[in-house]
LOVO-16216 format. One record per residue (C-alpha): residue number from 1; x, y, z. Coordinates in steps of 0.25 Angstrom, whole numbers, plus 5000, padded with zeros to 4 digits. Layout:
<sites>
+------+------+------+------+
: resi :   c1 :   c2 :   c3 :
+------+------+------+------+
:  NUM :    X :    Y :    Z :
...
+------+------+------+------+
</sites>
This chain:
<sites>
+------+------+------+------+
: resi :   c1 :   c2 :   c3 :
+------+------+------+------+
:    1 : 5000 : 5000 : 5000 :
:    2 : 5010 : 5010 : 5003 :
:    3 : 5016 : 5008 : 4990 :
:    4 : 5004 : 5010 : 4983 :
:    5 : 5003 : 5024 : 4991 :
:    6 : 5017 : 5027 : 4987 :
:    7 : 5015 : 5023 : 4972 :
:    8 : 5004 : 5032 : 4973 :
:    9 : 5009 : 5044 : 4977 :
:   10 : 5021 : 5042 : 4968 :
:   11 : 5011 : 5041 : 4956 :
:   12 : 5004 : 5053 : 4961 :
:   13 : 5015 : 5062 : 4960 :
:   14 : 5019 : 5059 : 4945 :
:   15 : 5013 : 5068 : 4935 :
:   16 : 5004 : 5064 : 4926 :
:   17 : 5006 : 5074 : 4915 :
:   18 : 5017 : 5078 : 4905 :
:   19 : 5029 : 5086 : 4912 :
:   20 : 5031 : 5099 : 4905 :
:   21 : 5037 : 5109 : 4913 :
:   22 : 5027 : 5102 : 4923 :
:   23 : 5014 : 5095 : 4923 :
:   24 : 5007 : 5098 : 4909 :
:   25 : 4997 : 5091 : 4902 :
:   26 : 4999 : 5084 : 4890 :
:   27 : 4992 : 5092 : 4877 :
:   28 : 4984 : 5080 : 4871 :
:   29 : 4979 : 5074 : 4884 :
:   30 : 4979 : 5060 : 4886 :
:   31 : 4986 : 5052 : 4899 :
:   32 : 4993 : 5036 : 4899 :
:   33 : 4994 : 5027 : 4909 :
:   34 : 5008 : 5022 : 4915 :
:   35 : 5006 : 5008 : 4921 :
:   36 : 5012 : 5001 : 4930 :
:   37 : 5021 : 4988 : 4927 :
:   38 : 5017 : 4978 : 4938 :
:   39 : 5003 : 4979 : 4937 :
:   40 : 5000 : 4986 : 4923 :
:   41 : 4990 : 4998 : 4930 :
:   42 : 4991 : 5012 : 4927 :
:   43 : 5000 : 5021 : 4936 :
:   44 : 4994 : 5034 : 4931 :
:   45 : 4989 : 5042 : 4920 :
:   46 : 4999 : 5050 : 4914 :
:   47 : 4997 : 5062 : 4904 :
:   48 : 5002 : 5056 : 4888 :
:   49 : 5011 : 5067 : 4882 :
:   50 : 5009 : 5069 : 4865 :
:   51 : 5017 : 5076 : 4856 :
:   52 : 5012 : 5092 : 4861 :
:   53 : 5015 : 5088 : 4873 :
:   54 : 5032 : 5084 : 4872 :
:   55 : 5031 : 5098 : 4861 :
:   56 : 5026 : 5105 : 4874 :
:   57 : 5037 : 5099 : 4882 :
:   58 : 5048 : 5100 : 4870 :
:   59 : 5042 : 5116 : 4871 :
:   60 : 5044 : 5117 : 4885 :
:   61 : 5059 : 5112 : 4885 :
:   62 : 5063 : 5120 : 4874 :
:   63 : 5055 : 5134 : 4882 :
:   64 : 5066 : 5128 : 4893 :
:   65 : 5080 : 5124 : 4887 :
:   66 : 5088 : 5135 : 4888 :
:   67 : 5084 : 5140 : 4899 :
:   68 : 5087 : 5127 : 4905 :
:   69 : 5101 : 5125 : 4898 :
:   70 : 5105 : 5139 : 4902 :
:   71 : 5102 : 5135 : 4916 :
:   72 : 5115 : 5133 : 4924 :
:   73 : 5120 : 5118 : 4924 :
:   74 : 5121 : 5118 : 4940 :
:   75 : 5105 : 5121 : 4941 :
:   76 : 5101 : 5111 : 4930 :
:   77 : 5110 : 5103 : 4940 :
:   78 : 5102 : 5106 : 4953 :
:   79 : 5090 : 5103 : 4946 :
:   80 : 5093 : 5089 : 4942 :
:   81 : 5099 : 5086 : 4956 :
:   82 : 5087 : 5090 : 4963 :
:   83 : 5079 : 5082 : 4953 :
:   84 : 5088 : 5070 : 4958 :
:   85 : 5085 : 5073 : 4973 :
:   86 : 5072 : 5073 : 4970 :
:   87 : 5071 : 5060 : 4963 :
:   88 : 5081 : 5054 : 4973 :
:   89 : 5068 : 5060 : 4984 :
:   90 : 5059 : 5053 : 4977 :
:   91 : 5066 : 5040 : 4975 :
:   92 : 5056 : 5032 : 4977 :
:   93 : 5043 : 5038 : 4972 :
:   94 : 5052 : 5037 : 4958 :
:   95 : 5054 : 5021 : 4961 :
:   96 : 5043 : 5019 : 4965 :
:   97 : 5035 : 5026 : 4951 :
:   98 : 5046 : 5020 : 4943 :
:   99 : 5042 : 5005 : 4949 :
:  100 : 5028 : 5009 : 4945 :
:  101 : 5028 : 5013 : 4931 :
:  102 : 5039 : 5005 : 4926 :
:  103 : 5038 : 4992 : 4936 :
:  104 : 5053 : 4991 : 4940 :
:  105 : 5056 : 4986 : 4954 :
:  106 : 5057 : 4996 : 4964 :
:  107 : 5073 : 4995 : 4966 :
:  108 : 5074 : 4995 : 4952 :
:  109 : 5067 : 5009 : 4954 :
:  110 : 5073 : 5015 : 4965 :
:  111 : 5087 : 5012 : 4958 :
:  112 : 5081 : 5019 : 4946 :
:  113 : 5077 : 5030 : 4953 :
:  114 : 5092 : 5032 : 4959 :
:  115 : 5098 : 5031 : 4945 :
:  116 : 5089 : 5040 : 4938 :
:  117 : 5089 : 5051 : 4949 :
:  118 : 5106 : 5050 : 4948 :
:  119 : 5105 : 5055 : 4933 :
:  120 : 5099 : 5070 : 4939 :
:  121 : 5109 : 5068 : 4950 :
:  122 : 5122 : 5066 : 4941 :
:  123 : 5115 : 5075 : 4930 :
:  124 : 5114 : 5086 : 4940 :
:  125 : 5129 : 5084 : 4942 :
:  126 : 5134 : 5083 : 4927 :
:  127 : 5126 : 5097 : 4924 :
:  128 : 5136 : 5106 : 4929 :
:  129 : 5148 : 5097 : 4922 :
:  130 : 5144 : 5102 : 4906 :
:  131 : 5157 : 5102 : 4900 :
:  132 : 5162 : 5111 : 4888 :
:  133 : 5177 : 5115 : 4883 :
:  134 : 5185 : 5125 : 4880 :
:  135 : 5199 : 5125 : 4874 :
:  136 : 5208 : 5132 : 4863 :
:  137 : 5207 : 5126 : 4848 :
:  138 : 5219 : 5120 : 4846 :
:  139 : 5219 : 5127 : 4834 :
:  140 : 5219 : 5139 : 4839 :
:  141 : 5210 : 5146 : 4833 :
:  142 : 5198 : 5148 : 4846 :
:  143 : 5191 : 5141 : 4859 :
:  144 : 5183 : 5130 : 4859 :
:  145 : 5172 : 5129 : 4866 :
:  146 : 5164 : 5117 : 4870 :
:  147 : 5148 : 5119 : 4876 :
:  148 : 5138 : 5111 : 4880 :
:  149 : 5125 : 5114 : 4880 :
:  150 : 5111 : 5107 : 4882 :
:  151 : 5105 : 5100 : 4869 :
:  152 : 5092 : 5106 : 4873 :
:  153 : 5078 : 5099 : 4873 :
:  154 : 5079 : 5084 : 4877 :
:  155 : 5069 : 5072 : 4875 :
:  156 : 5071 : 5061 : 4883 :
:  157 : 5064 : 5049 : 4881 :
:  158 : 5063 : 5039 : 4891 :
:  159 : 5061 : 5025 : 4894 :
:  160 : 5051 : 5017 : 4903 :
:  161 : 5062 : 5007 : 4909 :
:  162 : 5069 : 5018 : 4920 :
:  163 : 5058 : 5029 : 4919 :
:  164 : 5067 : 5039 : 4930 :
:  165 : 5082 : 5035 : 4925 :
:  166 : 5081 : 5037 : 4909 :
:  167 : 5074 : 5051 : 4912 :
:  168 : 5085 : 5055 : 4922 :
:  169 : 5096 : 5050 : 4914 :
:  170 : 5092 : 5059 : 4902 :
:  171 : 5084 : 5072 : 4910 :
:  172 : 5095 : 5072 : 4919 :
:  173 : 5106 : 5076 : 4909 :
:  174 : 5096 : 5083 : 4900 :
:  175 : 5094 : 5093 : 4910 :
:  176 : 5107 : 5094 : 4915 :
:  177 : 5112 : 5098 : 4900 :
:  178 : 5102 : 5109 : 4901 :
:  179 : 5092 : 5101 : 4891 :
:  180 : 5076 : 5100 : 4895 :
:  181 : 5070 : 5089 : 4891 :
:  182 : 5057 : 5081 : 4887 :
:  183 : 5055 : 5068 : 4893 :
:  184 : 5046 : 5057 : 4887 :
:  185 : 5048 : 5044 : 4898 :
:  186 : 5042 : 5033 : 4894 :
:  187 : 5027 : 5029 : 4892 :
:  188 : 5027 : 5017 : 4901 :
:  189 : 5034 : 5026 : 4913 :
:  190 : 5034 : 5041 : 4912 :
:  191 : 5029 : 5043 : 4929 :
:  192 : 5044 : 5043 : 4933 :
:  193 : 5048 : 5054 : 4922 :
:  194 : 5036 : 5063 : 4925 :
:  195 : 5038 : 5061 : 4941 :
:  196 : 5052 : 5065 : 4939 :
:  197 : 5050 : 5078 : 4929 :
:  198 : 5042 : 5083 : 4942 :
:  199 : 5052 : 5082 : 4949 :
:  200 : 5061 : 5090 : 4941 :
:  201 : 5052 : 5100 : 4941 :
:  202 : 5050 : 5100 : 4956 :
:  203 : 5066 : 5101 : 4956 :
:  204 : 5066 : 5113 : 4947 :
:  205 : 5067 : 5108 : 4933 :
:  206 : 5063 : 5120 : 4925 :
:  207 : 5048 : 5118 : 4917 :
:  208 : 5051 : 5112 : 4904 :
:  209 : 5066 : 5109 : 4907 :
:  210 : 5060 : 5092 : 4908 :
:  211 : 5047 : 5088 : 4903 :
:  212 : 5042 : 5073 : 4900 :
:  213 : 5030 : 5070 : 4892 :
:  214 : 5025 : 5053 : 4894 :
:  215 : 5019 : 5049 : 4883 :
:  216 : 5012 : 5037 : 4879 :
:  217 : 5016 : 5042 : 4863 :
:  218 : 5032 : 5043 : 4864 :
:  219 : 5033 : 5044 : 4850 :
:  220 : 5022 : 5054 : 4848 :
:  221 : 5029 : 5063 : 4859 :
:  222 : 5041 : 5061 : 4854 :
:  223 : 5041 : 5065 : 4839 :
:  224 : 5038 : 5079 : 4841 :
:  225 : 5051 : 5082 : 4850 :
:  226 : 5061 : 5074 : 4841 :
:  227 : 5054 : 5082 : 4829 :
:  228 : 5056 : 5097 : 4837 :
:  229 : 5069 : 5102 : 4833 :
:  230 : 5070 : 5108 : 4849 :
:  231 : 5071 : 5094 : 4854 :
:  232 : 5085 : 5092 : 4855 :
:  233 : 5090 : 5078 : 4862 :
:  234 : 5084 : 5066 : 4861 :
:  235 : 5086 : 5055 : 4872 :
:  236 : 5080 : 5041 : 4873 :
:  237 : 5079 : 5028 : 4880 :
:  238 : 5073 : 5016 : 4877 :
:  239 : 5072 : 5005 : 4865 :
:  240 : 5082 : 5007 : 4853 :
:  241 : 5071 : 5005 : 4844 :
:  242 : 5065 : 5019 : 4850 :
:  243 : 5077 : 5025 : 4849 :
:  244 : 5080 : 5023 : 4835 :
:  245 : 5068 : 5029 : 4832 :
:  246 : 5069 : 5042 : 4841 :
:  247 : 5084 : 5044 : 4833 :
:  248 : 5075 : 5043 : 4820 :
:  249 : 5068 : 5054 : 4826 :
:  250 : 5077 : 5063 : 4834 :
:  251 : 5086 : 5062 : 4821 :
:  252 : 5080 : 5074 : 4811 :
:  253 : 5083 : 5084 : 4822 :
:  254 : 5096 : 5078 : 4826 :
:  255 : 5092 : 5076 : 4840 :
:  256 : 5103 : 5073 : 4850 :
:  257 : 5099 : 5059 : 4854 :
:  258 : 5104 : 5049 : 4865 :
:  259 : 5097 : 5034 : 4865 :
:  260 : 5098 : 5025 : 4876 :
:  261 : 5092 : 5013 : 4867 :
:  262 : 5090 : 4997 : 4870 :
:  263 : 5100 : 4989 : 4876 :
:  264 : 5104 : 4972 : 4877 :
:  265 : 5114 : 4973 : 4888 :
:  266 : 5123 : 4960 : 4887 :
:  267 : 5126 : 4955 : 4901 :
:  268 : 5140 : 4947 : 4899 :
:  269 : 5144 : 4938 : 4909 :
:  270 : 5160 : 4932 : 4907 :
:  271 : 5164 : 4919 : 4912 :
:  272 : 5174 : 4926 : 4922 :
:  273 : 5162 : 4934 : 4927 :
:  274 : 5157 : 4935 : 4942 :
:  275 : 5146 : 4927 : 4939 :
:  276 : 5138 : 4931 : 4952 :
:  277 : 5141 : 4946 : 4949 :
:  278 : 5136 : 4943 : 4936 :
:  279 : 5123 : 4938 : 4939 :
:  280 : 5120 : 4948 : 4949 :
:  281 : 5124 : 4958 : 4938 :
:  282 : 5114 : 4953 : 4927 :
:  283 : 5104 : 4954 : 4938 :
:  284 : 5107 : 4969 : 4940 :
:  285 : 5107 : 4972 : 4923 :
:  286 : 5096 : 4963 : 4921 :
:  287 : 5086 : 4966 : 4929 :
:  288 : 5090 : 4981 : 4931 :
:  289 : 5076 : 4988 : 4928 :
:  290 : 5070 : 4974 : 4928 :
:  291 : 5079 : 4973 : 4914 :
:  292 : 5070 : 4985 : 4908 :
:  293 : 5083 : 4991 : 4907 :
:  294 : 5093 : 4994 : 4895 :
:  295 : 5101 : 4992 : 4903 :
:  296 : 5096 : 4978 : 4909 :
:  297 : 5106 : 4966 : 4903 :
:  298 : 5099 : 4958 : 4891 :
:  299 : 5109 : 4949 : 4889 :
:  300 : 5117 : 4939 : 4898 :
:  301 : 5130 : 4934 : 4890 :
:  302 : 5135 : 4926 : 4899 :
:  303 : 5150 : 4918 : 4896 :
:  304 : 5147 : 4902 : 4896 :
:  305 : 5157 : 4899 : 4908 :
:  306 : 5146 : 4906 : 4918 :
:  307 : 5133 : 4907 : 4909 :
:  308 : 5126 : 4896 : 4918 :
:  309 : 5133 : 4901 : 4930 :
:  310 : 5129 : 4917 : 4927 :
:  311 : 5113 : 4912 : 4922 :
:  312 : 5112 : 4903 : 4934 :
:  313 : 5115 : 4917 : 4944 :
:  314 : 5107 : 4925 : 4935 :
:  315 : 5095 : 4918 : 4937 :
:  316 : 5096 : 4915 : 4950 :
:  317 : 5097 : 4930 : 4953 :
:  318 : 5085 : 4932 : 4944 :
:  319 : 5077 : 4924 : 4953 :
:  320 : 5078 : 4934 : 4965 :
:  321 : 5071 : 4944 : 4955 :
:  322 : 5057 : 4948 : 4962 :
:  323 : 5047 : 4952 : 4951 :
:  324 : 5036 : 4958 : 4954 :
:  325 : 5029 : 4974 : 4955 :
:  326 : 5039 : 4985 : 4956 :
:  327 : 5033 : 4990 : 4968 :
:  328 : 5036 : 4976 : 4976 :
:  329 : 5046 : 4979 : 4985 :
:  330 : 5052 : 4965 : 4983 :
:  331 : 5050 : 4967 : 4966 :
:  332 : 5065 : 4966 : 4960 :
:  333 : 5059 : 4966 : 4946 :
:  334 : 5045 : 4972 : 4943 :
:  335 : 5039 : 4972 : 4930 :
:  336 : 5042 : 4974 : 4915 :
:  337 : 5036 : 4989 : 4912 :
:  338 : 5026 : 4982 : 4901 :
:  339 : 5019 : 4973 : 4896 :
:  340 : 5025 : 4974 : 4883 :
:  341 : 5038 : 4974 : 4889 :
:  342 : 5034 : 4961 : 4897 :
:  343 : 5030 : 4955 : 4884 :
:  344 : 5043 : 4958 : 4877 :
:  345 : 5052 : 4952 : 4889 :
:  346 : 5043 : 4939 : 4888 :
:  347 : 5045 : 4939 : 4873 :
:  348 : 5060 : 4939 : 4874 :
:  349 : 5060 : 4928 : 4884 :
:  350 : 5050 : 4919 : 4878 :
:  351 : 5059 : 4922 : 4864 :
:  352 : 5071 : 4917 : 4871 :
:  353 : 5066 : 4905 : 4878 :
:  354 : 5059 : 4900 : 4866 :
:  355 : 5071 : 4900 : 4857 :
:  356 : 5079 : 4892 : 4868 :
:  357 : 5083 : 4901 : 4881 :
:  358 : 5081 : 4895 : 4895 :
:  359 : 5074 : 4901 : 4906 :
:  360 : 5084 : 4903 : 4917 :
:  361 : 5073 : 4911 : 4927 :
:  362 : 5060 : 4918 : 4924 :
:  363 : 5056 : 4921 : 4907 :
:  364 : 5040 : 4920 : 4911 :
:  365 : 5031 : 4932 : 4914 :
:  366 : 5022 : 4930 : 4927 :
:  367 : 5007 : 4930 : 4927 :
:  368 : 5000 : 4942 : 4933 :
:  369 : 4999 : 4957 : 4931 :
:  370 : 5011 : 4966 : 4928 :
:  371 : 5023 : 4966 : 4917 :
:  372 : 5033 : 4956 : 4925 :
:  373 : 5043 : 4947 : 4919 :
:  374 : 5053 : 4940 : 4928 :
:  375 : 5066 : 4939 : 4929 :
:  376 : 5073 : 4930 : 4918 :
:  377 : 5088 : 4921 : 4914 :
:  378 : 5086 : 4915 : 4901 :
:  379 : 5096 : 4905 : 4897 :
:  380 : 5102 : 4899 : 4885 :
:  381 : 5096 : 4909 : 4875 :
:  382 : 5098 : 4907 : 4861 :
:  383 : 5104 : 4918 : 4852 :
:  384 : 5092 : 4921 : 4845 :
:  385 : 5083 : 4925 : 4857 :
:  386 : 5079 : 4939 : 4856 :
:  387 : 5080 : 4943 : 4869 :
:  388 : 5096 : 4941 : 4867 :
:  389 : 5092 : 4954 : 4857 :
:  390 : 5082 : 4963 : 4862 :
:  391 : 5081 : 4970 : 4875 :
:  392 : 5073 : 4961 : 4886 :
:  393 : 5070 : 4972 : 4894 :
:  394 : 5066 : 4965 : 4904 :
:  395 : 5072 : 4954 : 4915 :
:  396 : 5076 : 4945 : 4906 :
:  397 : 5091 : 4939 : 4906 :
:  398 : 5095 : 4930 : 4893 :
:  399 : 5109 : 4922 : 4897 :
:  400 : 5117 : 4919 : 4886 :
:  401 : 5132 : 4912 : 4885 :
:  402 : 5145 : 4915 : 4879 :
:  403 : 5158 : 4911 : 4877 :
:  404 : 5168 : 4919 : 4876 :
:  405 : 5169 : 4932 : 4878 :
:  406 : 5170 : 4937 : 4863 :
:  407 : 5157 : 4931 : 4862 :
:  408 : 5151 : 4938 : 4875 :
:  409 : 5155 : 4952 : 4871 :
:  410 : 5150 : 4949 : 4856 :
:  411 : 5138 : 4944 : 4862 :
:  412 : 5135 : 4955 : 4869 :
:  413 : 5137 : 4967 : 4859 :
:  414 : 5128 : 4957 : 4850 :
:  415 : 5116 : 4968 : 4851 :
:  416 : 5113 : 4979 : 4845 :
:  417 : 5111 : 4986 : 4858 :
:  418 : 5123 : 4992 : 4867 :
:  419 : 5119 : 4999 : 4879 :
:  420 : 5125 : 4991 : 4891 :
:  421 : 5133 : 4978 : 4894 :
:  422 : 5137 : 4970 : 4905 :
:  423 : 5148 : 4963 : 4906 :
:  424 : 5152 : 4953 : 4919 :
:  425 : 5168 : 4947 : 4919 :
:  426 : 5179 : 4948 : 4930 :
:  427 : 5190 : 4952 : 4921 :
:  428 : 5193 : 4967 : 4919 :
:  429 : 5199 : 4966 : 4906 :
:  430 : 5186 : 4956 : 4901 :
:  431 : 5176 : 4967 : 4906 :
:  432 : 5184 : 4980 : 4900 :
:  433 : 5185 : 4972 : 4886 :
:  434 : 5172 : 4969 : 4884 :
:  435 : 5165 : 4981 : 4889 :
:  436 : 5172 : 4988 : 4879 :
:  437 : 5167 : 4976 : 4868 :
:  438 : 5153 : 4979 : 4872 :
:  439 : 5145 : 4987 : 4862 :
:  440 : 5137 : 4994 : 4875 :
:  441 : 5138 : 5007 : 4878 :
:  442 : 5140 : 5003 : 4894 :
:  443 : 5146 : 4990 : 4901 :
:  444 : 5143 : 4985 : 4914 :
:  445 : 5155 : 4978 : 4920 :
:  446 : 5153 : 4969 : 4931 :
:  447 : 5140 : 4974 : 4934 :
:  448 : 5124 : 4974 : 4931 :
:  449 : 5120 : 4990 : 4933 :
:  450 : 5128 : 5000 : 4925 :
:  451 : 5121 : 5011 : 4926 :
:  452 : 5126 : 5024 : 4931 :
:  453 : 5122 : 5039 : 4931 :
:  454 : 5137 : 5043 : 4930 :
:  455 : 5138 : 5033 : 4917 :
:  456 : 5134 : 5037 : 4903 :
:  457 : 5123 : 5027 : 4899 :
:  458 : 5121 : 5021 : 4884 :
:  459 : 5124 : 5013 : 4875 :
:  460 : 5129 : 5010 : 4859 :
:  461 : 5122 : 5003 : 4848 :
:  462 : 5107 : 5002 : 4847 :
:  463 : 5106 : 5006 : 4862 :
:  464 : 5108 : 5021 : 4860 :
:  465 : 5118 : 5032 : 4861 :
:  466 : 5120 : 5041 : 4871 :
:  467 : 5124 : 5042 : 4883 :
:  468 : 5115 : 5046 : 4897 :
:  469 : 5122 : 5047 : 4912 :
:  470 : 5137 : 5050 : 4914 :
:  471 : 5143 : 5063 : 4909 :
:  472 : 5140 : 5059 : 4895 :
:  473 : 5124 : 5060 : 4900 :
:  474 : 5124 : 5074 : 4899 :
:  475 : 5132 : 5076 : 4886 :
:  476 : 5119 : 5071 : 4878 :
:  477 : 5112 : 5083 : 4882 :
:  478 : 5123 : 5093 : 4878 :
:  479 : 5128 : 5100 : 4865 :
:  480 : 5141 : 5103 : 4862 :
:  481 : 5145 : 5116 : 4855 :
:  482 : 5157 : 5120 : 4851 :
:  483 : 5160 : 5136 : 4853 :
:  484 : 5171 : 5142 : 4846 :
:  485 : 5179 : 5154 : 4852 :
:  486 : 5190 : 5162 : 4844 :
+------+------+------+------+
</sites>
């Protein structure tokens, strides 16, 4: 019961409306519901933004920009630190909205909630630390002058997967540079993003500096920002199918774009690996978000010496996994977001088993009401199975062998995809040579979370360019001019 009083209150306190320099009504009309993943039931009503409405908002971060990029570097500064004590203030009404629209196990929340409220925090920091140049031409002949200055309007399109962290990591910097920016989260799970654009108000954010417009129609919504020549950066997460599409678009204006696409992180295990470490790692990447992650591991490569060792861990481990409702303080894996989600994870599965893999632990969907899919080691999976190719995105871990080690790192780069890797072994020279073999754009070494603030993020391939977090976060939002003195 207290609970329910607490989730409740939280919902009470989201706006229901588009944020645009505040509350503000969307021009057409018209409201969608945001469900809840356990049980399938409507959170709220929330209002359903159309094409007038992200012009309004694009209007209102033009009317804004310079005078927020003329603001001095040290108050956009205290801005987005007071945003990250606000957050950190209300820790856990942010876990606890997060676990309701998007299902996630309240741990699995409340580390989300630390993670995304870190991007203000170091943001805040790495505001006053815009660097330019100066120096003599070394031919002589003037001064050089190197400026950075904000790109200007942003769109930020989010995912439904971290609905706090993949806003921060992008308003964070975006602000910081001295850029507004629109924000269009995700259909599925908006409640965090419109909570958090209150609290930025209430922590002095100028009107119009940040706006986000939920919308049911993201393509609709979209078209008319990529189309207006004020728009000037485009950044995304999500499916690199998406992404392809939004380069198409963002590509007449010459938009400045960054795309944090797909992923099928390997997860190789070498022969001289600590086989307990490395299971307790695959736990971490895998079931990290529940494995609705792109980060989460897809793929377990697993040298022959210790495959049945390493699987045999794995799934004993897997077994301790407690799935049920988010909300359940004894949850360690709630449910998939969706039901089409859920049916694409049991898709994957039942592909693999019929062509030959072996269930190891879970690879059936439980009876009843809400998106659950349990914990799962498949074994034995031939080549073809197409989870080895497509992104599970859910806890689903396929264990495959091989032998040598050029064969484990050709297996792993053996995608189209290259946003992170993880790589287990004991020998220093092993680890640094095949980290810099993996086509990835990071390498996890020895351990299951790689994710860090102070670290850029992204990846290579068809998972995107770009880089957000670390001191190259901020240089996405930044132009460079050159000024010539005499």
């Amino acid at each position: 019961m207290a609970l329910e009083k607490e989730a409740l209150e939280v919902l009470q306190s989201v706006p229901t409306s588009l944020w645009i320099g505040g509350p503000a009504d969307p021009v057409e009309g018209g409201t969608f519901a945001v469900h809840n993943p356990a049980t399938g039931e409507t959170l709220l009503e929330i209002a359903d933004a159309g094409p007038r409405d992200a012009v309004k908002a694009l209007d209102a971060a033009v009317a804004v920009q310079a005078e927020w990029a003329a603001t001095p570097s040290r108050e956009r500064g205290e801005i987005l630190r007071a945003v990250f004590e606000a957050i950190t203030a209300r820790s856990e009404d942010f876990a606890l909205l997060m676990t309701l629209e998007m299902g996630k196990a309240l741990p699995e929340s409340r580390n989300e909630v630390r993670y995304g409220a870190e991007f203000f925090r170091w943001f805040a920091e790495e505001a006053v630390r815009v660097h330019g140049r100066y120096q003599h031409s070394p031919l002589g002949t003037g001064r050089i002058i190197v400026h950075k200055q904000p790109v200007g309007p942003c769109l930020a399109i989010t995912p439904w997967n971290f609905p706090l962290a993949m806003g921060t990591r992008k308003i964070g910097p975006a602000l910081a540079a001295g850029c507004t920016m629109l924000v269009k989260p995700a259909s599925a799970t908006p409640l965090t993003m419109l909570l958090l654009a209150k609290l930025c108000g209430e922590a002095g954010l100028p009107d119009g500096v940040l706006s986000v417009i939920p919308s049911s129609r993201s393509a609709a919504v979209t078209k008319p920002l990529l189309e207006d020549s004020r728009l000037r950066k485009l950044t995304f997460t999500g499916s690199t199918e998406v992404g392809r599409k939004l380069v198409e678009q963002a590509a007449p204006l010459l938009l400045r774009t960054s795309m944090e696409l797909g992923g099928n992180a390997p997860f190789v295990v070498f022969d001289d690996a600590d086989v307990d470490a490395a299971a307790q790692g695959a736990m971490l990447a895998k079931l990290r978000n529940g494995g609705e992650a792109c980060t989460a591991a897809n793929r377990f490569h697993v040298q022959a010496g210790v495959a049945e060792e390493f699987t045999a861990k794995f799934a004993k481990a897997m077994e301790s996994v407690v799935l049920g409702p988010g909300t359940d303080p004894e949850t360690t894996l709630g449910p998939l977001v969706s039901e089409d989600q859920l049916n694409t994870v049991s898709e994957l599965v039942e592909d693999a088993v019929a062509k030959g893999a072996k269930v190891r632990i879970g690879g059936e969907r439980p009876d009843g009401t809400g998106w659950y899919y349990p914990a799962t080691v498949l074994a034995e999976l031939p080549a073809d199975a197409r989870i080895l190719r497509e992104e599970v995105f859910g806890p689903v871990a396929p264990v495959v062998t091989f032998e040598t080690e050029e064969e484990g790192l050709a297996a792993a780069n053996d995608t189209e995809f290259g946003l992170v890797a993880y790589i287990y072994t004991r020998d220093l020279d092993r680890a640094l040579r095949i980290a810099e073999g993996l086509e990835s754009g990071m390498v996890g070494v020895n351990r299951g979370v790689i994710s860090d603030t102070a670290a850029p993020f992204g990846g290579v391939k068809s998972s995107g360019f770009g880089r957000e977090g670390g001191s190259e976060g901020i240089e996405e939002y930044l132009s460079t001019k050159y000024i010539a003195l005499t």
